[in-house]
N, C-alpha and C positions, 0 to 999 in steps of 0.2 A: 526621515525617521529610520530609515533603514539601517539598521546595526548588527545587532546579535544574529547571527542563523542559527537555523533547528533544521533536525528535517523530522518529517510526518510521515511515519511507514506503516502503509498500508499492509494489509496480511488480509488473506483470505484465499477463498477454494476461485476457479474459475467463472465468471460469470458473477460474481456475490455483490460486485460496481466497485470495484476499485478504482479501474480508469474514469469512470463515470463522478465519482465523487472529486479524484484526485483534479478532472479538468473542471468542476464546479467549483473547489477551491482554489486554484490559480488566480481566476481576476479577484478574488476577494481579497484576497494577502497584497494583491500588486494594489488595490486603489486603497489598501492600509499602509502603501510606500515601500514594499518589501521586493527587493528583485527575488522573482521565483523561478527557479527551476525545476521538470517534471522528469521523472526516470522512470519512465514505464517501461515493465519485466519485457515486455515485445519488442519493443526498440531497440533497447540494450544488447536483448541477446540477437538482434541482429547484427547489429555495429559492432560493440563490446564483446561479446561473445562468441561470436560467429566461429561455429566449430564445435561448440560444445553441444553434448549428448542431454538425456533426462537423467541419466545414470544418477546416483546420490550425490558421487564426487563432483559433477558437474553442473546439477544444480548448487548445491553447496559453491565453489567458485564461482557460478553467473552471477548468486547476492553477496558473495564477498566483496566482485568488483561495482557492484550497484551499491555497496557500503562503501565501500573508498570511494569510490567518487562522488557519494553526499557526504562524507567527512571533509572533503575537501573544496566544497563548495560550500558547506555552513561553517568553516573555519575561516571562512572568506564572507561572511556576512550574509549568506545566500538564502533564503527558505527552501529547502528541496521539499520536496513531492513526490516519495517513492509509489510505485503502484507496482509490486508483483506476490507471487502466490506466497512466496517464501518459505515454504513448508514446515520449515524445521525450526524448532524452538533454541536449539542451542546456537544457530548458524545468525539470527535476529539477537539472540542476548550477545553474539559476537559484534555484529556492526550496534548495539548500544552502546555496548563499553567503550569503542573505537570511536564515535558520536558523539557521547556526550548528552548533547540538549536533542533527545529522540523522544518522538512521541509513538506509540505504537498504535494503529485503527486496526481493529478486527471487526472487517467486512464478515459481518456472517449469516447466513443461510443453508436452507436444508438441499439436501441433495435430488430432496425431491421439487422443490420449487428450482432448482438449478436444470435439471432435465427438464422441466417444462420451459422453461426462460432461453436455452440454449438451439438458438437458429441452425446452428450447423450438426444440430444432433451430435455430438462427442459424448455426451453422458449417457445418451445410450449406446452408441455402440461400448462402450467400457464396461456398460454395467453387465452386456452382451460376453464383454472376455475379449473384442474385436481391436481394443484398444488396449497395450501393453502400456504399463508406468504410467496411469493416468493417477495423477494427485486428488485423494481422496474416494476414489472407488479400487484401483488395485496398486497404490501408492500409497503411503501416508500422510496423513496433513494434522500434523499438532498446534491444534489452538493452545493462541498463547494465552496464558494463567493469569498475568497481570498486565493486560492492557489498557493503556492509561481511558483509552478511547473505547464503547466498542457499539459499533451502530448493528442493525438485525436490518439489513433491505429488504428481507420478506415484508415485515411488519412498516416499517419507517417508510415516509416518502423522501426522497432528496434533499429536499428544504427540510426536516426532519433532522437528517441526519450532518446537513450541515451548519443547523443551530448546535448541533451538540457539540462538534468538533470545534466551532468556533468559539463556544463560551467555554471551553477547557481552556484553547488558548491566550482565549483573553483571561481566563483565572490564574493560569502560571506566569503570564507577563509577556509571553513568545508574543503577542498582536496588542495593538491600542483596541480599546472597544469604537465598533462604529462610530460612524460621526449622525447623529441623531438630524434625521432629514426634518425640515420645517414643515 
């Protein structure tokens, strides 16, 4: 069954489960027949990116090249799996239109269940002033306005949120509906 690729980009502040979701939907798309690929924002910018700063221009290029290279794997039949913060609203409407068959997920949560959630303490030292350029306390982060997707991990459980994202896809055509277990 595998034909048309998409990819599903996640957006969200740190910690909100992007990677959390993105590997919860992996096996689901693969035993719906879809070879799937994952781009998560940490991987990339180690491999892919390696070099680049937090600056704007360089996050701006680290989801450029996490956009080209899911245009170029769903032009190839691929399902990708984006997971990064992506912050910037015009830099995501850019890998759309480059895309094509993009779904957008906004991962979202408060800042304040994000400081409690957060193991390595980063949200507070930021919120402290300890942390420079941090996305969403002394960086920007523009939630996006028309997300096809947009799950609340505060509120939602997992399974929660990924009946939503699956019955989108199964509603645009991107997946078969399950195969209804006996």
């Amino acid at each position: 069954m595998a034909g048309k690729g998409f990819t599903i980009w996640f957006t969200g502040l740190s910690g909100a489960g992007k990677s959390t979701l993105a590997e919860a939907l992996e096996p689901e798309l693969k035993n719906r027949g879809h070879n799937v690929e994952i781009l998560d924002g940490d991987i990339v910018r180690t491999n892919l990116s390696k070099g680049l700063g937090f600056s704007k221009e360089d996050r701006d290029t680290n989801i450029l090249r996490i956009g080209f290279v899911a245009h170029l794997l769903s032009r190839n039949g691929v399902a990708v799996i984006t997971a990064a913060i992506s912050p910037y609203r015009d830099i995501r409407d850019q890998n759309r239109a480059l895309i094509g068959d993009f779904v957008e997920v906004y991962a979202k949560c408060s800042i304040e269940e994000l400081t409690r959630r957060d193991v390595k303490g980063l949200y507070e030292k930021a919120l402290k002033g300890e942390i420079a350029n941090f996305t969403g306390i002394s960086d920007p982060y523009e939630e996006p306005l028309h997300a096809e997707v947009v799950i609340d991990s505060e509120k939602e459980t997992v399974e929660e949120s990924m009946n939503k994202i699956l019955s989108y896809l199964e509603s645009k055509g991107y997946i078969e509906p399950a195969p209804v277990r006996a």
